[in-house]
N, C-alpha and C positions, 0 to 999 in steps of 0.2 A: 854567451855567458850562462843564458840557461841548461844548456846542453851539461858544461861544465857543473854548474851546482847540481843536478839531478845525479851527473857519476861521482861526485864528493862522496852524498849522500849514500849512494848505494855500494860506494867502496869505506865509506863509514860501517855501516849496516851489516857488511859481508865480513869485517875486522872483529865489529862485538861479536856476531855468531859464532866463529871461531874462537874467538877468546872465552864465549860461555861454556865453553866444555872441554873440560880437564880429562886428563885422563886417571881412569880410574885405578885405585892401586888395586892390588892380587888379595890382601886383606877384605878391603870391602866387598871386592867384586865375587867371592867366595862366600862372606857373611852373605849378601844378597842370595846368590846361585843358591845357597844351602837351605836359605829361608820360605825360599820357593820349593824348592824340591822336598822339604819336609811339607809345605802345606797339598804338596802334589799326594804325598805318602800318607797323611792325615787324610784325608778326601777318600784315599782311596781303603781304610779301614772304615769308612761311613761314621766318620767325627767330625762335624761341623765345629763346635766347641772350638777342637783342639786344629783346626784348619783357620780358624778366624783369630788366632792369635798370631797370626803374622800382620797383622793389621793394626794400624793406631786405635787405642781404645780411646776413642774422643769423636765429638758431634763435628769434629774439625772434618773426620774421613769421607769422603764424597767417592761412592758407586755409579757408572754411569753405564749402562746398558739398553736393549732396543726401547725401553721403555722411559728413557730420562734418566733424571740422576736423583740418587738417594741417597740423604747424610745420615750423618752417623754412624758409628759401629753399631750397636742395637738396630738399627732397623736395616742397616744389611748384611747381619746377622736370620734376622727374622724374615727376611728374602732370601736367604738361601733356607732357610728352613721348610720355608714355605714352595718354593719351588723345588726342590730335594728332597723331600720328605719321605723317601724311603730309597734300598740300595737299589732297586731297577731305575729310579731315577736318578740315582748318582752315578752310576756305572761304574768305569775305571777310567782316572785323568789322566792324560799325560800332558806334556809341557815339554818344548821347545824353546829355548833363545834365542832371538833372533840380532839381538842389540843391546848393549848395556852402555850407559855414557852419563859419566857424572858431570852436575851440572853446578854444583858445586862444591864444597867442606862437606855439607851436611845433607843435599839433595841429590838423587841418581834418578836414572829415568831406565827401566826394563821396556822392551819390545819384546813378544813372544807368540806363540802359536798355541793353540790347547786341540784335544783330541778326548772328545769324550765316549769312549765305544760302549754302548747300552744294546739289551736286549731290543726295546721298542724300537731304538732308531738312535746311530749316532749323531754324534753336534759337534762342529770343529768351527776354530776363527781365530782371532788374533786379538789380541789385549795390549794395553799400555798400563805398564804400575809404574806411578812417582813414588819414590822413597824416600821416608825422612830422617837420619840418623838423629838419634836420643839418646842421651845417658850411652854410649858406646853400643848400640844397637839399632840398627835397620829393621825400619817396619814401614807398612804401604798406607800412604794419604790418599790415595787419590789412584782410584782403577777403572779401566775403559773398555771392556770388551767387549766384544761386535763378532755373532755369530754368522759363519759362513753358509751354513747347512743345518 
């Protein structure tokens, strides 16, 4: 009997996961791709500004990197200012996809690689952005990235 309820359970478990994600239409998955690829393209004109507008402008936004997590737009904003603060230390971005999967109507989740080549020494690793559609726009709540080098 117990045998049986523990595989309920985990053929319960394994039916919602599958069901938590939709697949994403060609519209969104393109607003998204596009919204990144401009914050790659802003980045790499040394516009912080204009690269942190693909982000929710709200205390709701949570930044999580080697150093913990930081809310807010303004203050991770002020985190990249502060560690960026000039173009040898921005260098040039690039961005790779690795995974896109909507999780629901209004939520998507990106998987990605980044590639930062700089004089001093480049930085490359992999990021997770949760996206939240609004008002008919895709913007990032919630970003993970974790440097490999």
């Amino acid at each position: 009997m117990k045998k049986t309820s523990i595989l309920f359970v985990f053929y319960c478990l394994f039916f919602v996961q599958l069901s938590a994600q939709q697949k994403i239409s060609k519209s969104d998955s393109l607003a998204i791709v596009s919204k990144l690829f401009k914050q790659q393209a802003d980045w790499n004109k040394g516009d912080i500004d204009a690269f942190m507008e693909g982000y929710l402008k709200s205390d709701k936004l949570v930044f999580s990197g080697s150093l913990g997590p930081i809310y807010g737009w303004e203050a991770t904003k002020e985190r990249y200012k502060k560690n960026y603060s000039s173009r040898l230390l921005m260098g040039t971005l690039s961005f790779d996809v690795l995974n896109l999967i909507k999780l629901s109507p209004t939520v998507a989740q990106l998987q990605g690689k980044f590639h930062l080549a700089r004089e001093i020494s480049d930085s490359s690793g992999f990021f997770t952005l949760i996206w939240l559609k609004l008002d008919n726009q895709w913007l990032i709540v919630s970003d993970h990235t974790s440097s490999s080098q």
